[in-house]
C-alpha positions in Angstrom: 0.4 18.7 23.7 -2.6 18.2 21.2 -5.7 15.9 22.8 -8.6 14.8 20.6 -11.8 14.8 22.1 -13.7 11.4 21.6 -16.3 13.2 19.8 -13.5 15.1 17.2 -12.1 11.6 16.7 -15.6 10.1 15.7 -16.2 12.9 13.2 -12.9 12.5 11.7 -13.0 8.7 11.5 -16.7 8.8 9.8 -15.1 11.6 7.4 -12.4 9.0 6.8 -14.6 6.4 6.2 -16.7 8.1 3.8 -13.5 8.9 1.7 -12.4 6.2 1.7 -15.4 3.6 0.8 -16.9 6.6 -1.0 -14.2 7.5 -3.7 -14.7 3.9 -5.1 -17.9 3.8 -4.9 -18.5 6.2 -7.2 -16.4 4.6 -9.7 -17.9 1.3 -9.3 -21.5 3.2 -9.4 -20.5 4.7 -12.6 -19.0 1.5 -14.2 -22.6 -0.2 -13.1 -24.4 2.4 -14.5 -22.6 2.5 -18.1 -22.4 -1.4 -18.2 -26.2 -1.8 -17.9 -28.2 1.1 -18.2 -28.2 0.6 -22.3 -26.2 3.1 -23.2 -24.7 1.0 -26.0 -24.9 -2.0 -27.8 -23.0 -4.8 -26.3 -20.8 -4.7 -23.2 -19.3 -1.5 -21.8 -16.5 -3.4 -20.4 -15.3 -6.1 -22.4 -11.8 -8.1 -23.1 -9.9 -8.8 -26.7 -10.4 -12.4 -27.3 -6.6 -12.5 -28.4 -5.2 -10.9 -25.0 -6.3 -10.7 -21.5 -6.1 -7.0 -21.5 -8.9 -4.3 -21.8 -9.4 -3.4 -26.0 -12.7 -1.0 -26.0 -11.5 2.9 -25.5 -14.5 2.4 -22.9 -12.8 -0.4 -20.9 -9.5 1.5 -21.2 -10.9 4.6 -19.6 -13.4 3.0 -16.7 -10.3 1.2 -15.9 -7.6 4.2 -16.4 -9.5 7.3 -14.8 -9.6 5.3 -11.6 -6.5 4.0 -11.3 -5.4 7.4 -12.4 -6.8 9.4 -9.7 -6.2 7.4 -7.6 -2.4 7.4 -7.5 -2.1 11.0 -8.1 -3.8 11.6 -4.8 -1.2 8.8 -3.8 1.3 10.9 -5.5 0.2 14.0 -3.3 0.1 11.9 0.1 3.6 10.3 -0.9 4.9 14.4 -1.5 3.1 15.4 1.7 5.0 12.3 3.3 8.3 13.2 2.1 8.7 16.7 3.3 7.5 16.1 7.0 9.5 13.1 6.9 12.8 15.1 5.3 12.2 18.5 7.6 11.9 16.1 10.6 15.3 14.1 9.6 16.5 17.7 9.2 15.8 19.4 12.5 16.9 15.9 14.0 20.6 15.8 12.4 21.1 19.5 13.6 22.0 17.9 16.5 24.2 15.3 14.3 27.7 16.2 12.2 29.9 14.8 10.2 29.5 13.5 6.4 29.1 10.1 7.3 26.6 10.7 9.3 24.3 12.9 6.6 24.8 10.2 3.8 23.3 7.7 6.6 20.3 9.9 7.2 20.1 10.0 3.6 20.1 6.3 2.9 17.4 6.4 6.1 15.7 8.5 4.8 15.5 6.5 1.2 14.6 3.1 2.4 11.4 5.6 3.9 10.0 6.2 1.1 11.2 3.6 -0.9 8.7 1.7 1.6 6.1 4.3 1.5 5.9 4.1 -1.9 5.5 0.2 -2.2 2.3 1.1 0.1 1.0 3.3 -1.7 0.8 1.1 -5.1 3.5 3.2 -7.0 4.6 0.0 -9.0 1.4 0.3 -11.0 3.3 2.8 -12.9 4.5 0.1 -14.7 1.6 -0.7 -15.9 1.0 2.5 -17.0 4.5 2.4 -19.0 3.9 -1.1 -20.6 0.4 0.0 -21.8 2.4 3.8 -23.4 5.7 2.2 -24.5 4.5 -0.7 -25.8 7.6 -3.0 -25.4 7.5 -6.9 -23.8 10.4 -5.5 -21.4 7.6 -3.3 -19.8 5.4 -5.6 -19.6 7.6 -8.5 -17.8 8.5 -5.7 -15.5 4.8 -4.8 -14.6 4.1 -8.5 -14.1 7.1 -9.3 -11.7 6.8 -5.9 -9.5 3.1 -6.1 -9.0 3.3 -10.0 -8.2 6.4 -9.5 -5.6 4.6 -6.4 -4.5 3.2 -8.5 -1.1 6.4 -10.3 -0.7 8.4 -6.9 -0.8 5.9 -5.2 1.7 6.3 -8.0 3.9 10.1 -8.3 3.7 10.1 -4.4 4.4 7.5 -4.2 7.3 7.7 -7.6 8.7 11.2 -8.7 9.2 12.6 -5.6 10.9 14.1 -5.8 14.2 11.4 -4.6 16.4 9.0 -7.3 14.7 11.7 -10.0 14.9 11.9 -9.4 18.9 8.1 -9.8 19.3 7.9 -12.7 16.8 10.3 -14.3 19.4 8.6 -13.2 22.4 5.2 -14.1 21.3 6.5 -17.7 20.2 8.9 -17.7 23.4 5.5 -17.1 25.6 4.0 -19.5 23.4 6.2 -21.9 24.1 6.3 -21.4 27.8 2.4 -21.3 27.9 2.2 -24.6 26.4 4.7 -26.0 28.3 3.3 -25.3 31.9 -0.5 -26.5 30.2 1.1 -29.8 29.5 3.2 -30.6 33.0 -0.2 -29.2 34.8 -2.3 -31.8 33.1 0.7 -34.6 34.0 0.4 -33.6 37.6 -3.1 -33.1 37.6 -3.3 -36.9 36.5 -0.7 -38.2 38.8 
């Protein structure tokens, strides 16, 4: 059995912390420096005036780099993910036969990551795409998947059964609460 020490847990939080409000800050640092520290004339970061889309090489890459990084290391969290999820599944249907039941792990085992990787902000890809390839398609894709991006996180994480049963606790309590506040004030009164 593994125990953290309060003080282990601390140093590990802080570490997370800095990670994770420190990795953007250095972008945003270096975006703040280039925009105003007069390295050029006119804006760093600037818009076409036909499209609403980044024209300058400079804007392309301050916005790019990040957003690069930034889902490779999802990338490598999401691959990390997948094989402790898959060799847990694995030493788990040991104990289970059949073919039935492996093509069920498998389709388990799919909706997984297929969540996962809604969490982790793999449907910027498509941005990525519609900026290479270059064709409306893409970028009618990118639009619709990053705008249903919230509705298909919520659909995934918040209408399972587990949060279904304490959606109807909570509003059953609710309910019962309100109920005995309401008949204690009438016989209060009476």
């Amino acid at each position: 059995m593994k125990s953290f020490s309060s003080s282990s847990f601390g140093r590990k939080m802080v570490s997370f912390l800095v990670i994770g409000w420190g990795t953007p800050l250095v972008f945003v640092l270096i975006t703040l420096v280039l925009q105003f520290g007069g390295f050029q004339n006119g804006p760093f970061l600037e818009y076409d005036s036909n499209t609403c889309w980044l024209t300058k090489l400079s804007s392309i890459v301050m916005f790019f780099v990040p957003m690069s990084v930034c889902l490779l290391s999802n990338l490598v969290f999401f691959i990390i993910t997948v094989h402790g999820v898959h060799s847990t599944k694995k030493t788990t249907s040991v104990l289970k036969s059949g073919q039935e039941s492996q093509f069920k792990q498998l389709a388990v085992e799919l909706r997984i990551y297929v969540k996962i990787s809604a969490l982790l902000g793999f449907a910027w890809l498509f941005g990525f795409l519609a900026m290479v390839i270059r064709v409306p398609f893409m970028d009618y894709l990118f639009i619709i998947v990053i705008s249903l991006q919230g509705v298909f996180i919520f659909i995934s994480f918040g209408t399972n059964k587990r949060v279904k049963k304490l959606w109807r606790t909570s509003s059953q309590n609710s309910w019962m609460w309100t109920t005995q506040a309401v008949s204690e004030r009438v016989f209060k009164r009476s």
